[in-house]
Each structure stands twice: as structure tokens, then as C-alpha cells.
N, C-alpha and C positions, 0 to 999 in steps of 0.2 A: 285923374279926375274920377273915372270909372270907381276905382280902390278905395278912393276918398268917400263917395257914395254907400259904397258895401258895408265900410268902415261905422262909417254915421250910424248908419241902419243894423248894426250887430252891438252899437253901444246904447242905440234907445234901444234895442229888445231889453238887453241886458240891464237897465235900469228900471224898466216896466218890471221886471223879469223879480228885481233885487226889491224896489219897493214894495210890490203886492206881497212877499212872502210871509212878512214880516206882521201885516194885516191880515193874510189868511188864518196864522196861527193863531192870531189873540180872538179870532171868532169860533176855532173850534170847541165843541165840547168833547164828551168823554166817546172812545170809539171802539172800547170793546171791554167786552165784562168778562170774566174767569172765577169761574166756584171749584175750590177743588179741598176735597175729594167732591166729586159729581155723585155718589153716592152717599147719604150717612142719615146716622141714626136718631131720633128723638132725641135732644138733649146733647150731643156732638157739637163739635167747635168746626168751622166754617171759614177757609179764608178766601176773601172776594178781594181778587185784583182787579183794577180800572187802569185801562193805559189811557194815555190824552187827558189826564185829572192831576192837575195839582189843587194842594190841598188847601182852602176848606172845603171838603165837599160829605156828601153822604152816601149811603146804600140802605134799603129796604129792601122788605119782602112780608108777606102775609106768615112766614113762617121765624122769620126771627125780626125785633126792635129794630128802626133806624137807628144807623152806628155811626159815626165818624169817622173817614178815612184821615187815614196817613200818609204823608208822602213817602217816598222810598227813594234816598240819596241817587244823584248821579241820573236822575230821570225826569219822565211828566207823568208817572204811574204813580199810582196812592193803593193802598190796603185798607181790610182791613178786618178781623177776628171776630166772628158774631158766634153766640151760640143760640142753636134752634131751639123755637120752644118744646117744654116735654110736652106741652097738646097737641103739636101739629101733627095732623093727619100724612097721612102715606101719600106718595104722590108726588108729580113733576110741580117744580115750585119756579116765577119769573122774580129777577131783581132786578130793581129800578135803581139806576146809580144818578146824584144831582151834583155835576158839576160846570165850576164857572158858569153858575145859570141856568144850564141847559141840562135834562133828562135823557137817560136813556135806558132802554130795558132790554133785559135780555131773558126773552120767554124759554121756558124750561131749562133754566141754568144747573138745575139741581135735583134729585129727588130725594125724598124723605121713607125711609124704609120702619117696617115694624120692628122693635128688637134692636140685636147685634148687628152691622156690618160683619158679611163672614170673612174670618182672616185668614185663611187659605192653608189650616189645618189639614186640610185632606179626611175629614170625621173622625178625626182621633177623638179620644176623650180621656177625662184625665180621671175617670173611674176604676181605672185596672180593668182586668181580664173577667170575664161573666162563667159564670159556671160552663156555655157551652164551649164557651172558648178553650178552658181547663180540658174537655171532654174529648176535643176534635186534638189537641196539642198532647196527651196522653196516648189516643189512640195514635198517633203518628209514631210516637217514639217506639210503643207494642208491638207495632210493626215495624218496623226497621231493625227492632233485638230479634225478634221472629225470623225475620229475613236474613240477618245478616247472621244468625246460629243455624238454618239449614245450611247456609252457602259453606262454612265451616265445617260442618259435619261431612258434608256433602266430597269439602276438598280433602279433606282425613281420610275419605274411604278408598278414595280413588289411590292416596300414596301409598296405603295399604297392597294395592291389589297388586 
């Protein structure tokens, strides 16, 4: 009788349990936003993930148009490819994502640089060599014929002696 009791009582959790799940979900909305690259440039392409979004829904931001997400197979995430406008100023930028109804934003998703993103060149440049460059790279080698024709001379005399 005890078993029986426990029994009952682990099959109503369990159906509490199974019905509400099913109603939690259809009240979610959208529960997190992704800009990535989190860095980029005036006029740069943009792609803004939402998980908990299927689609139709949208994404904004003061620095690129309201766009149209996409759903992304095999999920409840949506995308979706904006490009920033060439006026937007420099600076940490939030996107408002609208799904199933409900808003959400995500403050400082992004920021907006002057120029280039830098791509990790290391300050090469694809100018060639500068005159001082020539200057410092000539004086190396004049030293080293210098150097390495005393050490010569230097071993000559000694076989000599």
C-alpha cells in the first residue's frame, strides 16, 4: 500500500512534469543573440545568430536595416547576414532581435571601427623595402665581407708562421 502511494505520487509528478514542458516552450521567446565578428568595419557583413527563434522573426540595430531571420535546419536558431551602414559611427552598437512576439536585445553586441579591421599582418606592407631599409641591409652585408676577410687573412698568417 505504502509502494502504491509513492507510486501515484512519482506518476502525477511526472505528468505535471510532461504536461507543463510542452507549454513552457510555446511561451518562450528569443534567449540569446551572437554578432560575430564582434568587431567590424563600416560597410562589413554582419552575421546575427538568435537561439530560441524560429522563424519568422527579425533583428535591428541603429547601425544596420531590420532584416529577416532564417531558420537554421535541425534547430530553434534563426540567422541572419546584415550589412552595416557606411554612415555608422564608431562605437559599441545593441540588437534588438523580434521573435514569436516577444523582444530581445542584446546591449553592446557589436562595435563599429573606423577603416580596416586589422588582419593580423604583423605591419607588413606591400610597398617593398624604403631606402632606409636598402641602407641598414647593405651596411649588414659590408660588414660581414669586412669581417669575414680579416678572419681569413688573419687565419693565412697564422699557417704561415
Amino acid at each position: 500500500m505504502r509502494n502504491s502511494r509513492a507510486l501515484a505520487a512519482v506518476v502525477a509528478a511526472g505528468a505535471v512534469v510532461g504536461l507543463a514542458a510542452p507549454t513552457a516552450t510555446a511561451w518562450t521567446g528569443p534567449s540569446n543573440i551572437v554578432a560575430m565578428p564582434s568587431v567590424i568595419a563600416r560597410g562589413g557583413q554582419l552575421t546575427v545568430t538568435v537561439d530560441s527563434c524560429e522563424a519568422p522573426g527579425t533583428v535591428e540595430s541603429p547601425a544596420f536595416p531590420k532584416t529577416h531571420l532564417n531558420a537554421i535546419p535541425g534547430g530553434n536558431t534563426s540567422s541572419a547576414t546584415v550589412t552595416v551602414h557606411h554612415h555608422a559611427r564608431p562605437g559599441a552598437y545593441d540588437i534588438t532581435a523580434h521573435c514569436n512576439g516577444k523582444p530581445l536585445t542584446r546591449p553592446h553586441a557589436f562595435t563599429v571601427i573606423h577603416g580596416a579591421a586589422r588582419g593580423g599582418l604583423g605591419g607588413s606592407s606591400s610597398s617593398g623595402a624604403t631606402s632606409t631599409d636598402m641602407a641598414i641591409g647593405g651596411a649588414l652585408v659590408t660588414a660581414a665581407l669586412v669581417g669575414g676577410g680579416l678572419f681569413w687573412m688573419r687565419r693565412r698568417a697564422e699557417n704561415k708562421a
